[in-house]
N, C-alpha and C positions, 0 to 999 in steps of 0.2 A: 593802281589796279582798279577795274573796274566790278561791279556788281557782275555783269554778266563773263567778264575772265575768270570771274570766281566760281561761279555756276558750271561752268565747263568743265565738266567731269572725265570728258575722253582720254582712255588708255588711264587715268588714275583707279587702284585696286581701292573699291568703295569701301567704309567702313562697315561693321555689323548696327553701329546706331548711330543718328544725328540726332543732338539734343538742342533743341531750341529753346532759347531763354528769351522771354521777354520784359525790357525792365524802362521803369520812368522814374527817375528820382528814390532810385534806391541805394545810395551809398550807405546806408545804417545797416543793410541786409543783404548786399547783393557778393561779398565776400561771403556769406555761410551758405547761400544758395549755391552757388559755383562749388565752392567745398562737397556740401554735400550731393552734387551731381558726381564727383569725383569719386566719393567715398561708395556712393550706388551701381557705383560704374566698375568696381574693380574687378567683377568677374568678366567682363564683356571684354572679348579679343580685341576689339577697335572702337571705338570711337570716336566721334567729332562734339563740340562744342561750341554753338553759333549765338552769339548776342545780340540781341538788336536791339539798341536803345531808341527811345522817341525821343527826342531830344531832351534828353533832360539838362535840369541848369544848374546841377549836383558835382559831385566828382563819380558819379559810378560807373562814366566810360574810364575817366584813370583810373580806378580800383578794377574794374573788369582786365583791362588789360597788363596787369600783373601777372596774369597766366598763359598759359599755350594755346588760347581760345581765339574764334577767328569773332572780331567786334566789327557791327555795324551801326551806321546812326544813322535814323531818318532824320536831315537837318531842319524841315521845316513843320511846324506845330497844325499847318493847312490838312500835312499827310499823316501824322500821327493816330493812331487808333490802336489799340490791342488787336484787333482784327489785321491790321497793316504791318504788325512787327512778326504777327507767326504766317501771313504769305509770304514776307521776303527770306524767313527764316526758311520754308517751302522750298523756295526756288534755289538757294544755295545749297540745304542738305542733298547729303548721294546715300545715305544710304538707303534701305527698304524698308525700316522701321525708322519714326520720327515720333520722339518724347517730347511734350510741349509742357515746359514750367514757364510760372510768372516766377519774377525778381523778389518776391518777395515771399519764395515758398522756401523752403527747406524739404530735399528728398529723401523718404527714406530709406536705409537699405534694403529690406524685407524685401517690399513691393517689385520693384523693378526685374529681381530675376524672373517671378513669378509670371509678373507681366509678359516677357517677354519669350519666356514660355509657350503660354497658355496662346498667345499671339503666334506664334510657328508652330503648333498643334491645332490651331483651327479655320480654314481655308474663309468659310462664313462671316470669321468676327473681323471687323475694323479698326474696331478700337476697342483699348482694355482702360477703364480707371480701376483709382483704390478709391477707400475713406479717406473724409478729411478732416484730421487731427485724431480723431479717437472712432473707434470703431464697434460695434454691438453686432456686428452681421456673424453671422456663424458660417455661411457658404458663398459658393458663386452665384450670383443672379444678373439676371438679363439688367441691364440699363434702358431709359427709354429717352435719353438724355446723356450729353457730356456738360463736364465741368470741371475746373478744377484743372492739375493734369493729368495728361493722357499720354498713353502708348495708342500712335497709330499705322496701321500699313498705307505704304509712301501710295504704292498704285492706286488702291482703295481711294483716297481721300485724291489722288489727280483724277481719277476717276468722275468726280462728282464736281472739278472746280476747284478743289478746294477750300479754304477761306476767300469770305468776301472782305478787301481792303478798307471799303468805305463804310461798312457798320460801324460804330459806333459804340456797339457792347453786344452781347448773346452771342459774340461768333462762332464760339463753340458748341451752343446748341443747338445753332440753325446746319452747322455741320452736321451731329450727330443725330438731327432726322432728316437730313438729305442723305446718310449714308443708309440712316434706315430705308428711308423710301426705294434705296439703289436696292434693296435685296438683303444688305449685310444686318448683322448683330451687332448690337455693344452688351460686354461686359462691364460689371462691377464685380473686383476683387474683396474679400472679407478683410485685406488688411490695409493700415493706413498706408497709403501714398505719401501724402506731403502733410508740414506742419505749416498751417497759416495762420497767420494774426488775426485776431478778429478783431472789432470795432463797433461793439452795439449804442457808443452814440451817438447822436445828433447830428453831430459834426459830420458822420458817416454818411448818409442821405444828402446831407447840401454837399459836401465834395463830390460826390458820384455826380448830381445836378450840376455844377460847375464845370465840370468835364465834359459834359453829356451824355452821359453814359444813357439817361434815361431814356432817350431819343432812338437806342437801336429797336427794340420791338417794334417800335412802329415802324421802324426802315425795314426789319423782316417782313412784318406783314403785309407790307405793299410791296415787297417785293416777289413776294412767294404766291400773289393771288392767284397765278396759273398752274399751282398745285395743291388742288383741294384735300389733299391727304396731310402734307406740310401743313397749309392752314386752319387744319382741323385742330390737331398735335398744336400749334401755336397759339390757337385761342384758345383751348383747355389749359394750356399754364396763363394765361391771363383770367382765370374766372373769378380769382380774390376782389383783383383791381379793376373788373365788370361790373361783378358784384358792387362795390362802394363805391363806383360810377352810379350804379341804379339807387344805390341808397341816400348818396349825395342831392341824385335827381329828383328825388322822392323830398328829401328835405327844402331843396329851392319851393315846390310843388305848395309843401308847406305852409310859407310864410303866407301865403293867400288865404288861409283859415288858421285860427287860432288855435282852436283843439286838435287841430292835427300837427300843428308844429307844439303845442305840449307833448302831445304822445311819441310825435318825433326826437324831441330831445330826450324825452325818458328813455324812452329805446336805447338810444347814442350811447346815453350813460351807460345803461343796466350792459352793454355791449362792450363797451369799455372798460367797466368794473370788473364783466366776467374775465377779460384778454388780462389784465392787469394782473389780476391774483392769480393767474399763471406764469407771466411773464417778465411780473415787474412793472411797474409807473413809467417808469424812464425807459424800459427796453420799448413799451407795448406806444410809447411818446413816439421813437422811434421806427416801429414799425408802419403807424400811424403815416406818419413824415412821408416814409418810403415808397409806402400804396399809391399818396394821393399825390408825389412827385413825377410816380412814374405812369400813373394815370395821363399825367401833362406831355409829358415826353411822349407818350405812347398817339396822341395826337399828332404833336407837332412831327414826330417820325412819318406818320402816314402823308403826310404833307413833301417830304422830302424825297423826290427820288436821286435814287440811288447809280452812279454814272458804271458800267461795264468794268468789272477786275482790272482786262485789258488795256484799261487806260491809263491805271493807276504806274508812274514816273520809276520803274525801277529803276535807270541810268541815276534819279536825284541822289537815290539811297551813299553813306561815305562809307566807303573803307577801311574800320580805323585800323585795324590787324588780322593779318588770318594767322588762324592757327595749324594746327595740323593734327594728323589722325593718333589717338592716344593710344596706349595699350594699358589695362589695369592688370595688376595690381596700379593706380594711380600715383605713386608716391615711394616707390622702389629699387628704383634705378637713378641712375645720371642722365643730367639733359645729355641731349644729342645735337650736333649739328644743325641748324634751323636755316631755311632758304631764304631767311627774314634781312638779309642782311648780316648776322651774325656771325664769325668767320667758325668753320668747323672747329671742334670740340669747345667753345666756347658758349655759355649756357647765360639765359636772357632772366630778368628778374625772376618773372613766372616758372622759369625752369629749375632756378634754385629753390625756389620754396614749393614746386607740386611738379617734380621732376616725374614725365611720365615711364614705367618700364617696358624697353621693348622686348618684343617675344618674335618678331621678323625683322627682316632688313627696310621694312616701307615703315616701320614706327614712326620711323623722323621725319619722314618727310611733308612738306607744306601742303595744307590742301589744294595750294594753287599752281602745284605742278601739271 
């Protein structure tokens, strides 16, 4: 089967949610993530679960497909991007609301009814998040920004393009001001969405660098130069690492006069001492790291343009399994019949251990009917 047999939705009764999962190398995680999509999910009459792996060189497409979920892998490391795993996950989902987790979140239950709520009560909003890991908000507030993940409306977000394939990283926040731009709202919900791991060392900044993560801002920003409102909204979340652009510049400036590179480094210091005894030596080390990595990136991105959605190989994308439309409660019932090959009432790994329950006659069947 191919990528676009699978997209064909015609005459299939579309589910209430498609849940995009995007994972690289997470066989440590990508079993609790799926779980707890499951567990988030057991109110919602239908839905779907789409993986898209970037090729990882792990086992998390075999631990993925232990379940009823339909798996894709982008084979080659050329097309890989986080941006690249939630358009192909785009173009498979059917239904009208599309949840986007990384592999390496855990969802919770709270948020998602809420979300998806608050999302079919408001014509305006596009996208809803929560917090992430712990939460201090007391109410709803507008978002000016996505992150993290998101409940979004399917039309909304085809609306605008959706994700761009070839960025690199930010894809989600050059979405969530091209949806602003479009007219719509983003929410922030008061409760947490997902649990994610953090990473405040070192190590955290040189791997994001290795990947290039750091290179997408600058692909946004040269990409968006023919929307002065977009690149307003983009250069205001760069003014940290402007800022320490200017004051770096100031420092080169320096070494030409000696008293002003004394007063330059005392600054540095007295700058650094302050950030520290807030944040810690070793966090404020790598904050540090972070700025002036992505300062570098933020160059070399402008330098790169960025090739048309359109181009980007959906035919490359593999097949590994589809799954089919769940019904929750998640974990209720007896598998059913699977068009996988599986001969009728005969239930496949996934089925004995997150057997979905149905509540219609189309529970079982493949999404690539």
């Amino acid at each position: 089967m191919t990528i676009s047999e699978l997209a064909d939705h015609d005459g299939d009764a579309a589910p209430q949610l498609s849940v995009v999962i995007i994972a690289y190398n997470e066989e440590d995680r990508i079993r609790e993530c799926i779980e707890s999509v499951f567990d988030a999910c057991r109110d919602v009459d239908g839905f779907e679960v789409i993986l898209v792996d970037s090729n990882s060189t792990d086992r998390t497409v075999e631990y993925a497909t232990e379940y009823p979920i339909t798996v894709l892998r982008i084979p080659s490391d050329d097309l890989t991007t986080p941006s690249a795993g939630r358009y192909v996950g785009t173009h498979v989902a059917s239904a009208e609301r599309i949840l986007f987790v990384d592999g390496d979140m855990e969802l919770t239950e709270t948020w998602l009814p809420e979300a998806m709520a608050y999302l079919a009560a408001h014509d305006d909003v596009a996208a809803v998040e929560g917090c992430l890991n712990n939460s201090t908000q007391t109410g709803i507030s507008e978002a000016d920004k996505l992150g993290g993940a998101m409940l979004s409306d399917a039309e909304a977000l085809d609306e605008i393009g959706g994700f761009d394939p070839y960025l690199r990283s930010n894809e989600d926040i050059d979405v969530g001001f091209r949806l602003r731009a479009a007219g719509y709202r983003l929410v922030r919900l008061p409760e947490v969405s997902v649990i994610h791991p953090e990473d405040d060392t070192i190590s955290e900044p040189i791997r994001r660098w290795g990947h290039g993560y750091y290179i997408g801002q600058g692909q946004i920003l040269r990409s968006r130069l023919d929307s002065p409102t977009i690149l307003r909204w983009q250069l205001r979340r760069q003014r940290y690492k402007l800022g320490l652009l200017a004051w770096l510049s100031a420092g080169v400036v320096s070494l030409f006069v000696a008293p002003l590179l004394l007063l330059w480094t005392l600054l540095s210091l007295l700058g650094f001492g302050i950030v520290a005894s807030r944040r810690g030596v070793m966090r404020s080390v790598t904050i540090l790291t972070a700025k002036t990595l992505g300062i570098a990136g933020l160059f070399i991105g402008l330098t790169r343009p960025i090739p048309p959605a359109e181009e980007y190989p959906l035919s490359a994308v593999e097949v590994v399994a589809t799954g089919r439309t769940l019904a929750g409660p998640a974990r209720n019932g007896e598998g059913t019949g699977d068009e996988d090959g599986s001969p009728e009432g005969e239930t496949t790994a996934g089925d004995e251990k997150y057997a979905a329950g149905n509540r219609d006659d189309d529970a079982g069947k493949s999404v690539d009917n």
